[in-house]
N, C-alpha and C positions, 0 to 999 in steps of 0.2 A: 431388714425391713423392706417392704416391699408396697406398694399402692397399685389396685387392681378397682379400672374401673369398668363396668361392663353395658353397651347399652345404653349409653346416656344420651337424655333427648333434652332440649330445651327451646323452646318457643316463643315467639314473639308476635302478637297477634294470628294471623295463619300461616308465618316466617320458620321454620326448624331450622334455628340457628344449630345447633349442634341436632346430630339426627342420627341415634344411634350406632354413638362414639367406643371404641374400646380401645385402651390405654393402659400401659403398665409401665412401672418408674422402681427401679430396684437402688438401694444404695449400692454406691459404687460405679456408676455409670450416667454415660451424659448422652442426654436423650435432645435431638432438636425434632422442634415442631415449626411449620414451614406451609406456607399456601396464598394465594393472592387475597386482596382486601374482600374481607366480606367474607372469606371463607369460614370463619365461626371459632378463630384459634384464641382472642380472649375472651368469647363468652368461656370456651370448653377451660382455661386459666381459672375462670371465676367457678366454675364447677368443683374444680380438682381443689380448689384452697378455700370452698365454704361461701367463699364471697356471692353466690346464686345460686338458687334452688334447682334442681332438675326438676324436670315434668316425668323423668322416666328413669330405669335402671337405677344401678348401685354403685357405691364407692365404698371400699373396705381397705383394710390397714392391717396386713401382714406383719404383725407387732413381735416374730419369732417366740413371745407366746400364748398365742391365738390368734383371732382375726377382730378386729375393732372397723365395727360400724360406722360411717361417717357419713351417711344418704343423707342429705337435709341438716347436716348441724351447720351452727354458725361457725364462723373464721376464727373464736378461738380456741374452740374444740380442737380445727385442725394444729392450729400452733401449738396446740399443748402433747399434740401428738408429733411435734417435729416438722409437719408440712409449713414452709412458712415464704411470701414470697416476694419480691420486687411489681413496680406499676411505671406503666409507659411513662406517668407523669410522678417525677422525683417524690418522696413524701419525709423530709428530713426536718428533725428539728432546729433551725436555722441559726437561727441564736446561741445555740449550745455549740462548743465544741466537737468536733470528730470524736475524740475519746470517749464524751461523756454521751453522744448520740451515740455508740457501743456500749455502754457502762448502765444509759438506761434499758436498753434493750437483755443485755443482760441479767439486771435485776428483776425482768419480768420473767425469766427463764425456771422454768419448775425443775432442770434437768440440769446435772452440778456443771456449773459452766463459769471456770473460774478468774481471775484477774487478768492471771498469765497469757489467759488461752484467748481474749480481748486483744491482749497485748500483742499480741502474734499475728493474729487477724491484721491490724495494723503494717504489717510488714511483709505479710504474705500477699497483700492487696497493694501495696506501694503506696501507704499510708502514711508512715512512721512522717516523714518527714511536717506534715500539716495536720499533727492529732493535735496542736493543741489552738489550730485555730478556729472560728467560725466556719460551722458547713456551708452557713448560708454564703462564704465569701469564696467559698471555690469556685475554681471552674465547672464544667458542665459532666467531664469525665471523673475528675475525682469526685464528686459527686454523686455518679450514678457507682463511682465504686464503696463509698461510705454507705450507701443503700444495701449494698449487696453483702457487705462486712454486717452491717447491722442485724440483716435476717441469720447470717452464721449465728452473732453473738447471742441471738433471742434461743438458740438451739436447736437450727436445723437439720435434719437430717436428710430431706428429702427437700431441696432448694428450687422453686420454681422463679426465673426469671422473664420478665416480658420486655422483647427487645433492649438486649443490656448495652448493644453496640450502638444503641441508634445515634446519629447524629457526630459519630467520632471518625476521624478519618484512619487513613488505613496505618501508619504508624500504631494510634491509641490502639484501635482494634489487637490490632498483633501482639499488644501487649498484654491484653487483658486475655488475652486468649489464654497465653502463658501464665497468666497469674491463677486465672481459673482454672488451669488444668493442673497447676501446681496443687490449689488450695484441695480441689476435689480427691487426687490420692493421697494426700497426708490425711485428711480427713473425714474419706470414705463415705463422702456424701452423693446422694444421685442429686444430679441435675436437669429439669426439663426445663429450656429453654425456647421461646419464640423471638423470631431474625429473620430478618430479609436479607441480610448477608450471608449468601451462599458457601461462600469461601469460608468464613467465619463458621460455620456449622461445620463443614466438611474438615475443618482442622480441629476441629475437640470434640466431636458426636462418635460416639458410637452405634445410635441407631437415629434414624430420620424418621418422623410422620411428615406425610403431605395431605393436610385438608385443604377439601374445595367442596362449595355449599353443602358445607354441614358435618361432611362424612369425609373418612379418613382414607384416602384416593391408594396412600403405597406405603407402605413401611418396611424398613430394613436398612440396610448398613448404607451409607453416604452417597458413595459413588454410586451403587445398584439404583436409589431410588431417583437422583439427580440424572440419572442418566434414561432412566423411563421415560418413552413416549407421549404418556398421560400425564407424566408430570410436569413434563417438559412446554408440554403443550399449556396445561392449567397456568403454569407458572411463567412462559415467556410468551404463549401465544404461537409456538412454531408446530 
């Protein structure tokens, strides 16, 4: 499976928040997206998962057999196609259980996604221990990891995350690093991910974007693009 998007504009009064964006996301590979505030990386999030209309270009679904349309559908189009994703601000159901915030997610799943394979998620994410309490009672990290367990369980195949590290220090970080990088090859799911933790990108990306107003400035493998002048520049100001 593969997500090929080409071209994509989107506007805000006379703003081109995204400005003739191209982006591709294959399963099997963890893609970071990276650029200073304002740069257009969760409008282009809300492009790629449905959640906002482009004003331009296409978004198609390399489905291995054929290509599936996605220009302009809503968000559960894409979920039923496997794109499914995380939000800066937690969206759990609090009251429920971890398991059962998996369990419902699950059962919205059109794609055989079974008991066991929940169960696991659980453990692969450093779950197991707190599935049977209240999400809303976690802390902030396990948390944003029952969010990310959840879009697996709903049938991801193509996992987009927005800032999954935010707010964790560098222990939690390192961890979830590993847990993601665990779950991604048992799994063989792609990941595009948006992080201001550089570090944190540069240990589980295989390819980096760097936008800045709008447009997508460098892409390519971690160190190459971290280490660009333009990037460097965009992103530290040197």
């Amino acid at each position: 499976m593969e997500l090929v998007a080409k071209g994509l504009y989107r506007r805000f009064g006379g703003v081109r928040a995204v400005d003739g964006v191209d982006v591709t996301l294959r399963e099997g590979e963890t893609v970071g997206l990276c650029g200073p505030n304002g740069a257009g990386k969760t409008t282009l999030f809300d492009l790629l998962t449905g959640f906002a209309r482009p004003d331009g270009g296409h978004i198609r679904l390399d489905t291995g057999h054929g290509w599936l349309e996605l220009t302009g559908k809503p968000p559960y189009r894409f979920a039923r196609a496997g794109i499914l994703r995380s939000f800066q601000q937690i969206r759990l159901y609090g009251d429920r259980t971890v398991a059962e915030n998996l369990e419902l997610a699950r059962m919205g799943c059109r794609q055989r996604c079974l008991r066991e394979d929940a169960e696991g998620l659980l453990y692969e994410l450093g779950l197991a221990d707190v599935a049977e309490r209240p999400a809303g009672e976690l802390a902030y990290g396990p948390r944003r990891r029952v969010e990310i367990a959840r879009a697996i369980a709903g049938g991801a195949r193509l996992l987009f995350l927005d800032e999954p590290a935010a707010g964790m220090g560098r222990e939690e970080t390192a961890e979830l690093a590993g847990q993601l990088t665990a779950c991604q090859a048992r799994r063989g799911l792609g990941i595009l991910l948006i992080e201001h933790d550089f570090d944190f990108l540069a240990s589980i990306c295989d390819r980096v974007y760097c936008m800045a107003e709008g447009k997508i400035l460098r892409e390519g493998p971690p160190a190459r693009v971290f280490g660009d002048r333009a990037v460097r520049a965009a992103l530290f100001g040197e």
